[in-house]
RODO-2510 file (C-alpha; in nm, 4 decimals, decimal comma):
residues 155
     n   res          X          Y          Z
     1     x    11,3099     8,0832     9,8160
     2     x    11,1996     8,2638     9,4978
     3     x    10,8673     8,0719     9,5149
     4     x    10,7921     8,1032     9,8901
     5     x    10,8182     8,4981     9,8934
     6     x    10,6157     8,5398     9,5863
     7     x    10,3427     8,2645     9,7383
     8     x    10,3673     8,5241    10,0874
     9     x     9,9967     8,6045    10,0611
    10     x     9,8600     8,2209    10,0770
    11     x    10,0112     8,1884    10,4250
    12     x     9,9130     8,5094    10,5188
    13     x     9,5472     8,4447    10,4373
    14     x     9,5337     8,1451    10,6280
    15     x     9,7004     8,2655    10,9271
    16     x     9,5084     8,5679    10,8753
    17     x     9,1899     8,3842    10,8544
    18     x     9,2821     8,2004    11,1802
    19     x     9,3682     8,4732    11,3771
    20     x     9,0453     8,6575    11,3123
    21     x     8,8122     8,3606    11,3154
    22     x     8,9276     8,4082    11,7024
    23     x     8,8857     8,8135    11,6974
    24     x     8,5698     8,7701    11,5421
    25     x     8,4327     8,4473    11,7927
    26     x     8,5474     8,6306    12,1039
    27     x     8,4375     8,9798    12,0547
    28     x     8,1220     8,9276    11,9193
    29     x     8,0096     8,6666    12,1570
    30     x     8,0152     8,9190    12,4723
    31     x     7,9229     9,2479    12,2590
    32     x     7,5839     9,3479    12,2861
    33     x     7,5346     9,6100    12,0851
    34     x     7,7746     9,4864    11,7725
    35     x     7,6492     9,1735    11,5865
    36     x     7,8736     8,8924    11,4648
    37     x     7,8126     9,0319    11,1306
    38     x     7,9732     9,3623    11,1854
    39     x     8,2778     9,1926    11,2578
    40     x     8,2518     8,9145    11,0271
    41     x     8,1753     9,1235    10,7220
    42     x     8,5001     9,3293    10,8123
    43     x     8,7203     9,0367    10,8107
    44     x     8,5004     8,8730    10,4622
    45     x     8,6370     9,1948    10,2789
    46     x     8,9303     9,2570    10,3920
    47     x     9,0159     8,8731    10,3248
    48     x     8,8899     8,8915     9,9468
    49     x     9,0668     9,2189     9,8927
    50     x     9,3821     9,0374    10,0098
    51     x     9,3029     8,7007     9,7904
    52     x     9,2111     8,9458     9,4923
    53     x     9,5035     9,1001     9,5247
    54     x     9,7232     8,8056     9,5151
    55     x     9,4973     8,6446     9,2287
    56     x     9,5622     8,9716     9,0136
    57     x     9,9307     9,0337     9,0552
    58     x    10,0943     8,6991     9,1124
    59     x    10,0930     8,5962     8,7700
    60     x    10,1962     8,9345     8,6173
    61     x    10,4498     8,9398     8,8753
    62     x    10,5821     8,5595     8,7750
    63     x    10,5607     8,6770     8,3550
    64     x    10,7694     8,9630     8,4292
    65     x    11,0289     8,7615     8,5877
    66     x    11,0365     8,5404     8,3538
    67     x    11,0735     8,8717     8,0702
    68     x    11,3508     8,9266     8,2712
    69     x    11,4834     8,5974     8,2778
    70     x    11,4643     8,5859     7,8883
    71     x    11,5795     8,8917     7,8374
    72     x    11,9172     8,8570     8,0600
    73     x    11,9212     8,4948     7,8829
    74     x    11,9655     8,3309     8,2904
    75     x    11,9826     7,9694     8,3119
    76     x    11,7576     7,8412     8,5603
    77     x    12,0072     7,8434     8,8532
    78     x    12,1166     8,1940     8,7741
    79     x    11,7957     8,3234     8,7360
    80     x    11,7103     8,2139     9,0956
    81     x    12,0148     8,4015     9,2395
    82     x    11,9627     8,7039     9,0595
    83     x    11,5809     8,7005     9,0811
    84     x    11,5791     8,6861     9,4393
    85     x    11,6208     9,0491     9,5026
    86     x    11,3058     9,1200     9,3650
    87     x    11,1073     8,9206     9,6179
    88     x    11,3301     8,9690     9,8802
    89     x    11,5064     9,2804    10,0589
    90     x    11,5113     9,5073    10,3172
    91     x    11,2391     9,6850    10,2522
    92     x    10,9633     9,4129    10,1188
    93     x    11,0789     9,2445    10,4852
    94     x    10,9627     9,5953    10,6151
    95     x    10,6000     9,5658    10,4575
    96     x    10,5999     9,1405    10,5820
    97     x    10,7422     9,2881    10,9631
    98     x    10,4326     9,5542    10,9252
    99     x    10,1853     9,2740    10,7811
   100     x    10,3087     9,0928    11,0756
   101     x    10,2333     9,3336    11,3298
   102     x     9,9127     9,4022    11,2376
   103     x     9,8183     9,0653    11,2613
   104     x     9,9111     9,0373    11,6076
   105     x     9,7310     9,3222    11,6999
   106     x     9,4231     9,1813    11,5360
   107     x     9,4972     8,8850    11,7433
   108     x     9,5257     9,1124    12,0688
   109     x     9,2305     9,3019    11,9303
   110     x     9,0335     8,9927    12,0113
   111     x     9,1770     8,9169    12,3082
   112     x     9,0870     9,2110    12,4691
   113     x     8,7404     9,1959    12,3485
   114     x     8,7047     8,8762    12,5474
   115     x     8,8865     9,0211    12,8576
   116     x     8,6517     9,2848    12,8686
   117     x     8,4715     9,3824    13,1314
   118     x     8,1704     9,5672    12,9102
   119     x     8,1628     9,4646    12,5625
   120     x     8,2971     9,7899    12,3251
   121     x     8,2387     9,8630    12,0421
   122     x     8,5063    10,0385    11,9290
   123     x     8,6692     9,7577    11,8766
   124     x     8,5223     9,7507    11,5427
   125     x     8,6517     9,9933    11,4493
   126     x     9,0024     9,9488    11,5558
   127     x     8,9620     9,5890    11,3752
   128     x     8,8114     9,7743    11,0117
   129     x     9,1119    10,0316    11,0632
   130     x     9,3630     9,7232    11,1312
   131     x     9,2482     9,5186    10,8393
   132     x     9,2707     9,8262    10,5989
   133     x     9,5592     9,8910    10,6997
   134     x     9,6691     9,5327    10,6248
   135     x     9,5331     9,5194    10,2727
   136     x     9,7642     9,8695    10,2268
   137     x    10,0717     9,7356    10,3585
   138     x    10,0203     9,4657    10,0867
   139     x     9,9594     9,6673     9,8427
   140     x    10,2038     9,9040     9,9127
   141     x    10,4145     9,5564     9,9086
   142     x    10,3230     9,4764     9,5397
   143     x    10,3458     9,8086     9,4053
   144     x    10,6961     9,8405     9,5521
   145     x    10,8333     9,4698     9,3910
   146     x    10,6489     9,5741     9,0641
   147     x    10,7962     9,9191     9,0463
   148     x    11,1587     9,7408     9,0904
   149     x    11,1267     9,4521     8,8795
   150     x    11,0365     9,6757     8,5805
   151     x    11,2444     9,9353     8,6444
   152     x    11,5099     9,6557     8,6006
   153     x    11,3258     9,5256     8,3099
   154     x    11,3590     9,8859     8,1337
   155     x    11,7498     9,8928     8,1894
***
């Protein structure tokens, strides 16, 4: 469980990467005045910022468990029990629920570029806004299990 919550971001990308290889397919082929790249260039960033983001604060995330581990001298099954806080609670479901949600409105972002009648390109920048807000809520996410973990670390 420990593993899976920590590894979050991996599914997320793909899913992510699914989801807006639709949005991107279906708005840009009936907009006319937004290219492909527009849209494409949004989701390229916002897709490395998430990936970077994982990258840089997985492992400093895993080493300070593992200070913590050494430091409260847990054996292996212990330290999974009392880890597990750290990666999972009320509020870091809060940040996956909003993660969630803004994936689905990607998704529906997409959808109703294909549904509509005249192509709009607003919809761009509902999508930019959507993935920024994305790459927040993970931060926001990481900051938040950092901020714990060393707070317990410091104790």
């Amino acid at each position: 469980m420990l593993r899976t919550k920590v590894l979050f971001a991996k599914p997320l990308l793909r899913l992510l990467m699914g989801v807006l290889m639709v949005c991107i397919g279906s708005v840009a082929a009936h907009a006319q005045t937004c290219a492909r790249g527009d849209f494409e260039a949004i989701v390229d960033d916002a897709v490395e910022a998430l990936r970077q983001l994982n990258a840089d604060n997985k492992p400093v995330f895993q080493e300070l468990l593992r200070t913590l581990r050494e430091k409260r001298g847990w054996e292996h099954d212990v330290y999974l029990r009392e880890a597990a806080p750290f990666v999972q609670d009320e509020k870091i479901d809060a940040y996956d629920q909003r993660s969630q949600d803004l994936l689905t409105d990607i998704a529906n972002l997409g959808e109703e570029g294909t549904n509509a009648a005249t192509p709009d390109c607003t919809l761009l920048v509902e999508l930019r806004n959507h993935m920024q807000a994305l790459v927040t809520a993970q931060k926001d996410k990481w900051n938040y299990m950092f901020t714990k973990l060393r707070n317990e670390i410091d104790k």
